[in-house]
N, C-alpha and C positions, 0 to 999 in steps of 0.2 A: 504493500500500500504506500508505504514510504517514498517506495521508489518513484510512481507516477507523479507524485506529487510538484516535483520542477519541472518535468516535461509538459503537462499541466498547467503550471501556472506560465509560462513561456508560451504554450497554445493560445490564453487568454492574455497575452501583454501582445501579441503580434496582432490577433483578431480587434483587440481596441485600439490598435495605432492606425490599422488601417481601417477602421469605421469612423475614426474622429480624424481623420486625414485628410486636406482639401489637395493635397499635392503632390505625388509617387515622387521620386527618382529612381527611374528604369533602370539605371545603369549612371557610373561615372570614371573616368578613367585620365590618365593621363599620357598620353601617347609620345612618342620622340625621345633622343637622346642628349646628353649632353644637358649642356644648361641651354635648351630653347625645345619647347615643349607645346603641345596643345593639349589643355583643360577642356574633356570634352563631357557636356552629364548631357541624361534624356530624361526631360521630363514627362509625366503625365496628368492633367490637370483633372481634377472629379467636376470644377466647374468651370466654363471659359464663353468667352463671347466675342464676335467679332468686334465690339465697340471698345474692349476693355484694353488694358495694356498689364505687364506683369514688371515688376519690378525684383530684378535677382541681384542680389548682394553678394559677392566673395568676398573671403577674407585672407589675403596674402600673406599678412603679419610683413617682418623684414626677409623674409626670405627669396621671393620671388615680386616679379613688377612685371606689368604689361606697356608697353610703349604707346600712348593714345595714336603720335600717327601712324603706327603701322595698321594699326585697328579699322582707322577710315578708311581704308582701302581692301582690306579683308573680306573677301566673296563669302567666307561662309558665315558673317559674324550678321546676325538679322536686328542685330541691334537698332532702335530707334533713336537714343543719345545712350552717350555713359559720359559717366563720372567718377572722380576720385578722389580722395578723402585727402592726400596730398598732392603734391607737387610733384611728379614722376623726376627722380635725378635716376638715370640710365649708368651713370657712370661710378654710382655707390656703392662699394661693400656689405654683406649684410649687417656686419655692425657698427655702419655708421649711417645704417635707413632708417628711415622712419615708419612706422608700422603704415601701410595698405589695406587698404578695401577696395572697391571698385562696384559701382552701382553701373548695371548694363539696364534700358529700358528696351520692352521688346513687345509687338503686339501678341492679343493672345493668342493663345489655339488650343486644342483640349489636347494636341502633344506638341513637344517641343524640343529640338536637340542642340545644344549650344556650343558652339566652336571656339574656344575662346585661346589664343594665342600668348604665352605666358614665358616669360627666359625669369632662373636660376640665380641669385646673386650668388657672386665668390666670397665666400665664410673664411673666417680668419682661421690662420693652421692650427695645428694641435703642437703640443710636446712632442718633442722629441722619444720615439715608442711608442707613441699611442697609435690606435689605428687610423692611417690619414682619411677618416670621413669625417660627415656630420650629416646627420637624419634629423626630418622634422614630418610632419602631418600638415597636411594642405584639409582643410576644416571645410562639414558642409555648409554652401552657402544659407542665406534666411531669404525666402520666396516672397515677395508683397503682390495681392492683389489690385486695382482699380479698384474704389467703392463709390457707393454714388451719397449724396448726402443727408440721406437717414440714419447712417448708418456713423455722423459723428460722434455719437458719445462711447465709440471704441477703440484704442490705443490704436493710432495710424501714425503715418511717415508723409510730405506734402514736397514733394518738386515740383515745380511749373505750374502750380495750383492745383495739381491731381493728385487728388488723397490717395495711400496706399494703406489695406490693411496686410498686417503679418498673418499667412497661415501657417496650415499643420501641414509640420513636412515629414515624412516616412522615407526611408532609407532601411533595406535591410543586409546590405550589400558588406564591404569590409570599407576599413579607411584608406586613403593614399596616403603610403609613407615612404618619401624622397631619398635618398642617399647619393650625397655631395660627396665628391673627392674635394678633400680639400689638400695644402700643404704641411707641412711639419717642421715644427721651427728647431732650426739646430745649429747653435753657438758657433763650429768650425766653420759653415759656409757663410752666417753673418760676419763672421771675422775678415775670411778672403772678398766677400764684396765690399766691405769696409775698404780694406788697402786697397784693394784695387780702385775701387773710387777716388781716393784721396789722392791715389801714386796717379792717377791717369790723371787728374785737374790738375796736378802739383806738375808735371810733363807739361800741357798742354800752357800754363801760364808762362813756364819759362821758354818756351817756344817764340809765345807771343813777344816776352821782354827782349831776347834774343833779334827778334827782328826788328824790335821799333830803338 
């Protein structure tokens, strides 16, 4: 008896995520190598209209960033605008970024599959022995519906003057977890780039005196 008992209750926590759920995720994946990647989920909506628009939020953190103008030109991205919580710097470390989100707006449909175009930032190295990675989890995004305006007195979101309410999102899939090669810091080769820096300026100036 004991035994059914979590298979059971696991029966009934799956059956109520997807009856109090406005919003599937079919699937979600990350595809490509290297640090430049497509963020790709499929949605499925329980309710959708052609008047409505959806509003999908990822959350990057400092790890990864999406380039806005590569996006404008991106055939598969059905975006109607995005946005983003900061300033995209492309040329940052992940530990000198500043956390990201990215609000995509997108008309509705009762399914939906998002192409979303996403590069890697370079992660500072490890010690010297450790293993040269660094793993992190790409988080699922929060789904906003269109609402129309009876429906203000419930916790919504407002860009362009189009209210959004947050639904239920169900996921029963696994998480995305990343692994960075990153480098490995180690005292002998900062040493040799040291002199060698110093000895190649310290050349280079007495060249210059040398001829003038």
């Amino acid at each position: 008896m004991f035994n059914l008992f979590f298979p059971l209750c696991w029966l009934i926590f799956l059956l109520h995520s997807a009856l109090c759920s406005d919003v599937y995720v079919v699937d979600r994946r990350l595809e490509g190598e290297g640090f430049h990647r497509v963020l790709i989920t499929e949605f499925s909506f329980k309710y959708s209209c052609s008047e409505c628009s959806v509003l999908i939020r990822e959350y990057f953190g400092t790890h990864m960033y999406i380039d806005p103008n590569e996006l404008k030109w991106d055939p598969h991205l059905q975006a109607v605008k995005l946005y983003t919580s900061n300033v995209v710097n492309i040329e940052l470390p992940e530990f000198k970024s500043l956390p990201l989100s990215v609000d995509l707006i997108i008309r509705s449909n009762s399914s939906l599959t998002v192409h979303l175009p996403c590069h890697i930032r370079y992660h500072a190295p490890v010690d010297f022995g450790n293993e040269p990675y660094s793993y992190f989890s790409v988080p699922l995004p929060d789904v906003f519906q269109s609402i129309s305006s009876h429906d203000l007195d419930k916790h919504h979101n407002e860009i362009d003057g189009i209210k959004y309410l947050k639904s239920n999102l169900s996921f029963q899939g696994n998480a995305i977890t990343v692994k960075v090669p990153v480098g490995t810091k180690h005292f002998l080769v900062d040493l040799v780039t040291f002199v060698a820096v110093i000895s190649g300026s310290t050349v280079v100036c007495i060249v210059i005196l040398l001829k003038t």
